[in-house]
N, C-alpha and C positions, 0 to 999 in steps of 0.2 A: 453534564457530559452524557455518552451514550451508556451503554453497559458498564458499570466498574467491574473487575477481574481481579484477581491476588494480583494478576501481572500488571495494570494499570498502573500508569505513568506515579499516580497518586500514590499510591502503596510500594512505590520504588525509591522514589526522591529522598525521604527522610531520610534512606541511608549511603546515598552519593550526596558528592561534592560538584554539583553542577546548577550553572545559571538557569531554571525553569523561567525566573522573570525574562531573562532577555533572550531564551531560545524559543517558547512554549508562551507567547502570548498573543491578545483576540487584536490585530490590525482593527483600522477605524473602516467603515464602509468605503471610503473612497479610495484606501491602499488597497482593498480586497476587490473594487469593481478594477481600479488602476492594473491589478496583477490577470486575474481575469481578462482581461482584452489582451492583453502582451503574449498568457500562455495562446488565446485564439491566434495571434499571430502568426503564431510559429504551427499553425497547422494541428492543432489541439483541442478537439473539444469540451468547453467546458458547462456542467449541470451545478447550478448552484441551489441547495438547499439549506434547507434553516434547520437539521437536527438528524441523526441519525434515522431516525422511523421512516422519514420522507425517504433517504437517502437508501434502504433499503427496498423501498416502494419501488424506486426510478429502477432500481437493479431489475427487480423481479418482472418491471415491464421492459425492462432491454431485451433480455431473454429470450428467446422463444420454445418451445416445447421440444427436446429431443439435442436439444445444444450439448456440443462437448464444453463442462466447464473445468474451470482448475484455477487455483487459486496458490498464490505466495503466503507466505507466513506472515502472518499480521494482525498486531494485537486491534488498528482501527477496523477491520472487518469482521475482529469477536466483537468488540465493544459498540459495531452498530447493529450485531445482530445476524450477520450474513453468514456466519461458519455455523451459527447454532443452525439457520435457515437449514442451510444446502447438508447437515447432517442427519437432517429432517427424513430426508428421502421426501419431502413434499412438493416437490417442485418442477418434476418431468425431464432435468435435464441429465445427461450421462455426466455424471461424476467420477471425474479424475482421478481425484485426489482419493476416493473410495477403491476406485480398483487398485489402485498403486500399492494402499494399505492393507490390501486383500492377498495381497500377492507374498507367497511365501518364500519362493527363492530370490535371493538375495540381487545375483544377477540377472536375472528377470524384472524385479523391481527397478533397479538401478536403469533398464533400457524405457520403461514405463517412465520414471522418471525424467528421462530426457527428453521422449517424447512430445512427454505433456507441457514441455514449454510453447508446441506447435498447437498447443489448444485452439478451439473456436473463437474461445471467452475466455482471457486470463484474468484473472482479478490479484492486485496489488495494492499494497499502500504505497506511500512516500516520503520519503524521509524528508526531503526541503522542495520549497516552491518559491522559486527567486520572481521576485516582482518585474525582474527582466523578462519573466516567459520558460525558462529552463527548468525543468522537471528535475530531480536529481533522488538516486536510493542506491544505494551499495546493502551487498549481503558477505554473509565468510565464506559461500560456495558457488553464488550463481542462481543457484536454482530459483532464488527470488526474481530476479532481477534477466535472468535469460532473455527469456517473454518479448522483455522490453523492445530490443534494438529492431526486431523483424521478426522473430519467429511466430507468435500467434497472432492469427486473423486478426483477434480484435482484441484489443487489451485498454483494459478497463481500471482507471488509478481511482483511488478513494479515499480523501486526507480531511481532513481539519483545517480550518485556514488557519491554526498554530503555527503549521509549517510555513508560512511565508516570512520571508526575509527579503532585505532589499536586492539582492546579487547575488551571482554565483557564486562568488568567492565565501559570500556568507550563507551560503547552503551547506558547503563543502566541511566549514566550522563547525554551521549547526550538527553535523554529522559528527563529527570529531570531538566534540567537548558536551553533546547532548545524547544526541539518539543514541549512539556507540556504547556509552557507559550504560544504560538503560536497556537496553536489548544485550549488552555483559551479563549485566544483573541478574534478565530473566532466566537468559540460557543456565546458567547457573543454580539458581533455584529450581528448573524445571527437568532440568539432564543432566546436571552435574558438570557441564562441561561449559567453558567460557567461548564467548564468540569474538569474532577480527573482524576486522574491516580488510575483505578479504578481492571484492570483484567491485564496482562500483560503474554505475551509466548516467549519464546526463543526457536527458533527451532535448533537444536543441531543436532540433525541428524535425516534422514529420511529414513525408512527402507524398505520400498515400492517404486520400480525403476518407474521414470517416475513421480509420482505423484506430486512434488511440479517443476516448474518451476520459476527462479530468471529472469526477464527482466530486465537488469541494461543499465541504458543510461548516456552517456555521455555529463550531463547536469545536472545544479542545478534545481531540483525540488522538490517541498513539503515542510514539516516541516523536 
């Protein structure tokens, strides 16, 4: 896998109670090309690589110099490398997520924060990817997952083909008996404070050519 982190799936598991064999495993190539054409379906573009390095490559060339970017909370974009990236300051684009955190009044921040769901360039993970075509990620506030329905230009998903399951209804599970408990755990260890399955989006189809891109990598990463 890409990065491991304290927060990695791996360093979580031993002390939850959850199926990682039947939520968190590598599909055969043909369930992975099979999900692949279904999410194209529905109006989604998908980049298939074989590791995170690549999968940050393709990022840095999406890009262009001078992009507003912003980013959801997501252990697959530590874990291939793209939060260390973009904390870099190496990269030319206006960072979001940096002035946000820059920002000392509370309510000041709070309207940065909403803002930035209308980024140029959102970047996210995923919590499931139904071999039906359906994207699916729920957060406790939003903020994750805003982005998603319409608000920024170009919003940019980046998962592990772990997250495929056959359906939606088995996304919705994998959420609920996998990711859920593991993104508990982190919030927990990392702020003291537990996290809900709180807003929740299924992106079904998208009717605006170009706007959503799927980087799906060929590796277990995330929740």
């Amino acid at each position: 896998m890409g990065k491991t982190t304290e927060y990695s799936a791996v360093n979580l598991l031993p002390e939850l109670k959850v199926d990682a064999e039947k939520w968190s495993r590598m599909p055969s190539d043909e369930g992975i090309a099979s999900t692949i054409k279904a999410v194209e379906m529905r109006g989604i573009k998908v980049l298939h690589t074989k590791d995170g390095k690549l999968a940050l490559e393709t990022i840095k060339a999406l890009i262009p110099s001078g992009a507003e970017v912003m980013n959801g909370s997501s252990t697959t974009l530590i874990e291939i490398g793209f939060v260390e990236f973009l904390n870099s300051g190496q990269h030319g684009w206006k960072d979001f997520h940096n002035i946000i955190t820059s920002e000392g009044d509370k309510a000041k921040r709070d309207d940065l924060r909403r803002k930035a769901v209308a980024a140029e360039y959102f970047f996210s993970g995923v919590n499931a990817i139904a071999m039906t075509g359906e994207l699916i990620s729920c957060d406790a506030t939003g903020s994750r997952v805003g982005a998603w329905p319409f608000a920024a230009k170009n919003l940019i998903l980046v998962a592990g083909v772990n997250k495929i399951v056959p359906a939606l209804e088995d996304g919705l599970r994998r959420i609920r008996e996998y990711a859920y408990p593991l993104e508990d755990a982190r919030s927990k260890k990392a702020s003291g404070t537990p996290s809900r399955i709180g807003k929740c989006v299924i992106l079904a189809n998208e009717w605006k050519s170009g706007r959503v891109t799927l980087i799906l990598i060929d590796d277990k990463l995330g929740y």
